[in-house]
N, C-alpha and C positions, 0 to 999 in steps of 0.2 A: 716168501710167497707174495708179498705185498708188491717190493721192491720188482719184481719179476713181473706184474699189471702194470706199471710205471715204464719198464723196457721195453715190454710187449706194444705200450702206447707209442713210444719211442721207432720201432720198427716199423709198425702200421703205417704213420707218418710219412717216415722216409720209403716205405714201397709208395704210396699215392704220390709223392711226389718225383719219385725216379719214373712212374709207369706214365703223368700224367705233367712233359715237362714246358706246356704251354705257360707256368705260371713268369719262368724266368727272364724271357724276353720282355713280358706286359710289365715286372717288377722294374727291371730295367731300363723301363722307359718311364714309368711314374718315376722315378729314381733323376734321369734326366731332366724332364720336367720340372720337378721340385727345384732342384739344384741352379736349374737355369734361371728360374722367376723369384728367389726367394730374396733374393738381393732386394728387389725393387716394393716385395710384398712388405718385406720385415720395413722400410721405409713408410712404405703407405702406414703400414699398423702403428704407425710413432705419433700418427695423427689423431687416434683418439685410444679412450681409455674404456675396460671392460667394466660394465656397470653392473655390479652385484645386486640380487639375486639373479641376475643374467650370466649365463656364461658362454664365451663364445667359441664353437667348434670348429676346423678347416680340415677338408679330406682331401685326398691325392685326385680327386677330380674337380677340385674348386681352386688349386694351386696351378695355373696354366694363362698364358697369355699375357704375361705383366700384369694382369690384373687380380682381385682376391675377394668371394664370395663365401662367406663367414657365415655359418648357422649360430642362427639366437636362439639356446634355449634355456626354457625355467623350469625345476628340478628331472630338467636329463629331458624333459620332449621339447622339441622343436615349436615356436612359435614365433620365430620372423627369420627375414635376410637381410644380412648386412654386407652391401657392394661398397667396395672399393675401387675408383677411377679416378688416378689421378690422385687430387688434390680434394675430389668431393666422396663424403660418405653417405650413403645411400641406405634406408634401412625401406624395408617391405613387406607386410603380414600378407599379401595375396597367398590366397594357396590353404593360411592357417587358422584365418579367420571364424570358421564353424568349429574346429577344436578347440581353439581358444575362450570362445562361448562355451561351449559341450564341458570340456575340464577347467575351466576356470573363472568363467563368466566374464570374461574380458571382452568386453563389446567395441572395442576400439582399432578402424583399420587404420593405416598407417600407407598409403599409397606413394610409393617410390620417396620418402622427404628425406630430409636432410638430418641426419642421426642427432644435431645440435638445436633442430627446429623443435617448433611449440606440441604437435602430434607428438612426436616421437619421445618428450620429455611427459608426454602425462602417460602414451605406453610403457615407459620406463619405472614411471611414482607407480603405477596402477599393478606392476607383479612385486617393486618393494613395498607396497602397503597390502598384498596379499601375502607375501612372506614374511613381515612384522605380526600379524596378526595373526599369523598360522591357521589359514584358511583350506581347510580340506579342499583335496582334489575333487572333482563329481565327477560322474562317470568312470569309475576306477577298473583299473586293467590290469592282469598279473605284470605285463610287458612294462606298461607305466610305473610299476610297483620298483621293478628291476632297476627300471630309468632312475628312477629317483633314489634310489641306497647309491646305485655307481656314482651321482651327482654330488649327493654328501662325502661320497669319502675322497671324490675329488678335491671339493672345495677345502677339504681336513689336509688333504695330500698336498696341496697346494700354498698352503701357509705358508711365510717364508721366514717368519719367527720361531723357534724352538718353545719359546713360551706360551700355555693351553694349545699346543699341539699334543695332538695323542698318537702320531706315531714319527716319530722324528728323524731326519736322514733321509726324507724320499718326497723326490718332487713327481709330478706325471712330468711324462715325455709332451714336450710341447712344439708347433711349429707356428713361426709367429706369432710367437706368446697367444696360442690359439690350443685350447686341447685337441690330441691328432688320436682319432680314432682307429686304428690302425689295421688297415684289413689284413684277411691272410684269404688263401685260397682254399682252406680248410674250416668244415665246420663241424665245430667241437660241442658245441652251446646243449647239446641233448645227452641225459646223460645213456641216453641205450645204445649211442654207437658216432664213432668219429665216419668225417666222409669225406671227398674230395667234390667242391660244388664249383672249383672256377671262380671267374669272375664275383660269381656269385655268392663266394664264400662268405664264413664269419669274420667275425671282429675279436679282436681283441679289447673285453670290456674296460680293464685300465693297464697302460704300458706308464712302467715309470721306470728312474734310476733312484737306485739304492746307496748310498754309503760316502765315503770321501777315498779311501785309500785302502785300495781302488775302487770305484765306482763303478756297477755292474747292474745291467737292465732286469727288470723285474715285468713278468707278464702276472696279472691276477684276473684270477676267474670269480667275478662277484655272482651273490647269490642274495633272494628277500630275503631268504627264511631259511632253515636247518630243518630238515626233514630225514625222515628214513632212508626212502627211497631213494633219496640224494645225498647222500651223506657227504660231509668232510673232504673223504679220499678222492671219491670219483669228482668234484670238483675241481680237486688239488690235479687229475688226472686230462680234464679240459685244460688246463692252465698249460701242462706238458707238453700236452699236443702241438697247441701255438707257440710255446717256445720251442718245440724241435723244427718249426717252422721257420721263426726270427734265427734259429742258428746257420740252419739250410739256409736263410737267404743273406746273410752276412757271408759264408761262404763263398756265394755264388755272385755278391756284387757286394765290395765293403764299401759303398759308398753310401751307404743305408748308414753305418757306423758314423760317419758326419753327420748324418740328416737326423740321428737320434740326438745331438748334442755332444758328441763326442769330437776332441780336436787331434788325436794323435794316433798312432795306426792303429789297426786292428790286431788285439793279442794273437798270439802262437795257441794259445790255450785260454778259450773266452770261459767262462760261468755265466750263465742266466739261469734266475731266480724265479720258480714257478711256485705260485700260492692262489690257496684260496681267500676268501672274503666272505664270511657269512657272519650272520646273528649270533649270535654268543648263543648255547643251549647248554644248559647243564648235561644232560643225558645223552646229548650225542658230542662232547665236547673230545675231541680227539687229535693228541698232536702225538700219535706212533709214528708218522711218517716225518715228523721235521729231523732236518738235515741232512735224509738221506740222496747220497749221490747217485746221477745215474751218467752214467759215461757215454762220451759219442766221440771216440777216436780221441782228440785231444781236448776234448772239449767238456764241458760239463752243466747238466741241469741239476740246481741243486732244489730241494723243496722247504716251503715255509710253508705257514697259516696265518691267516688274520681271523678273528674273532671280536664283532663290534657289538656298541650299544648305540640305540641313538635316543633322540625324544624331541618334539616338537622341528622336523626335520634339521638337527642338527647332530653330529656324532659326538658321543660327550665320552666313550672312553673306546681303548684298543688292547686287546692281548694279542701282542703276536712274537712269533720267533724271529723277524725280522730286525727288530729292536735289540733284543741279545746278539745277535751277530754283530753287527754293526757296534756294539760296545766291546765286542770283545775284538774287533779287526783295531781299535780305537787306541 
C-alpha cells in the first residue's frame, strides 16, 4: 500500500509533464546557457574565496553572459550580491538592507564595493561575529525556519573531511563551487498535493551526490520539524516527485548529467536517491519505507531518510539510511 503512494506519485509526475511539455525546451536552453558561460564563470570564481558563515548561491538565471551574479546568504536568507566582471568582484546589499536590520540588526550597506574592500570586510566580521556568538534571528518566520535547517545540513554536507562529519559520502551538487538550487517545474513543497506551476515551479531544497562506486544523485526534501500531519513518508513522497523530475530531464537532455558533476555518459539504467530530512522525533521516527524501489522503465528511485539534531545552529548528529548503503556498496 505504502509503495503503491510512492508510484502513484511517480505517475502523477510523469502525466503533468507529458500533458504540460513547455518545460523541455526552457530546460534545454538553461542547459545551453550554463554550458556555454561556465568555462569563463568557474575562472572568474578562482578569484575569490567563500567566507563562512556566508554561503554563496548561483541559479540557472544568474549563469549567462560570461558573467556571474552570486547570492550571499547567512543561514539560508539572502542578504547581499556578489557580481562577477571580469577581473573585479563586486558585492551589494541594495535590495536587502531593511531585512538585514528586521532579522539581524545589520545596519551595514555595502554599495556596489569591491568584495576585498574596507565595507565589505566589516559586512563580512559583522554575520561572523553574529554566528560566533549565536545571536537569534528577530523576526522569525516558518519560511526563515526552513532556510536555515537546509543551510546547516549543507554546510554539514559540504565538509570535505570524513572527520566530525555526520554523514559521509555526500557532497551537494555545486556549479561554480556555488550551491545550485536547482529548479524543477514541479511543485511538490505542500504536502496536500503535487502540481505542475511552470516557470514558476519549486525547488529542489538540497540536490546532492551520494557514494564513490558508483556515485548516484540524491534529491532531499528538508523539513524544521516532524510533525503529524507531515509525516516522514509524505516528505520522502516530495523528494520523489522531484526525482521523477531530474529523471525525466536527464532523459530528455543528458547534458544536465555533465552540468551535475558527472564526466562520463549517462547510465542505461540510472538510480536516484529520494529522502527526506527532518528532526529526529521519537514518536514519529520511521524508516518502513527505506530502500524501497520504485521503477521507471529502466530506471530507478530508490528511498532513504535523514533524521538530524542540531544545537546552536550547527548539526551535531545524523541517522540515516544513506550511510549504510554507501558502506555496504564499499
Amino acid at each position: 500500500m505504502v509503495k503503491d503512494n510512492f508510484k502513484n506519485v511517480v505517475k502523477q509526475v510523469q502525466n503533468f509533464l507529458k500533458e504540460n511539455t513547455e518545460w523541455k525546451e526552457r530546460y534545454s536552453c538553461y542547459a545551453k546557457s550554463i554550458e556555454a558561460n561556465l568555462p569563463i564563470i568557474n575562472e572568474q570564481r578562482k578569484n575569490f574565496n567563500q567566507f563562512n558563515p556566508l554561503r554563496l548561491y548561483i541559479t540557472t538565471g544568474s549563469l549567462k553572459d560570461k558573467k556571474a551574479v552570486f547570492s550571499v546568504r547567512y543561514l539560508g536568507q539572502e542578504v547581499a550580491k556578489l557580481s562577477v566582471k571580469g577581473e573585479n568582484i563586486i558585492l551589494s546589499t541594495k535590495g536587502y538592507e531593511k531585512n538585514n536590520t528586521e532579522h539581524f540588526g545589520c545596519n551595514i550597506s555595502v554599495n556596489n564595493e569591491d568584495w576585498t574592500g574596507k565595507c565589505a570586510s566589516d559586512f563580512r566580521k559583522y554575520f561572523l561575529n553574529h554566528y560566533k556568538n549565536n545571536i537569534k534571528r528577530k523576526n522569525e518566520r516558518k519560511r526563515n525556519e526552513e532556510h536555515r535547517i537546509e543551510s546547516l545540513l549543507l554546510a554539514e554536507f559540504s565538509k570535505r573531511s570524513s572527520k566530525n562529519k555526520s554523514l559521509t559520502g555526500i557532497q551537494p551538487v555545486k556549479i561554480a563551487n556555488a550551491c545550485f538550487p536547482m529548479p524543477t517545474p514541479i511543485s511538490a513543497s505542500n504536502h496536500n498535493g503535487i502540481k505542475y506551476s511552470g516557470s514558476g515551479g519549486g525547488g529542489i531544497d538540497i540536490f546532492a551526490r551520494v557514494g564513490k562506486h558508483p556515485t548516484k544523485l540524491c534529491v532531499i526534501e528538508v523539513k524544521d520539524e516532524t510533525v503529524s500531519k507531515e509525516p516522514p513518508i509524505k516528505a520522502t513522497e516530495q523528494a520523489v516527485a522531484y526525482a521523477t523530475f531530474i529523471r525525466e530531464l536527464l532523459r530528455h537532455d543528458p547534458t544536465w548529467y555533465k552540468l551535475f558533476g558527472f564526466s562520463g555518459e549517462l547510465p542505461k539504467s540510472l538510480t536516484i536517491l529520494a529522502s527526506c530530512a527532518m528532526p529526529y522525533n521519537k514518536d514519529l521516527y520511521d524508516t518502513s519505507f527505506d530502500g524501497q524501489i520504485i521503477d521507471i522503465d529502466d530506471d530507478k528511485i530508490e528511498l532513504h531518510y535523514i533524521y538530524f539534531e542540531e544545537n546552536n545552529n550547527t548539526i551535531t548528529k545524523i541517522d540515516s539510511s544513506i550511510n549504510k548503503k554507501i558502506s555496504k556498496e564499499q
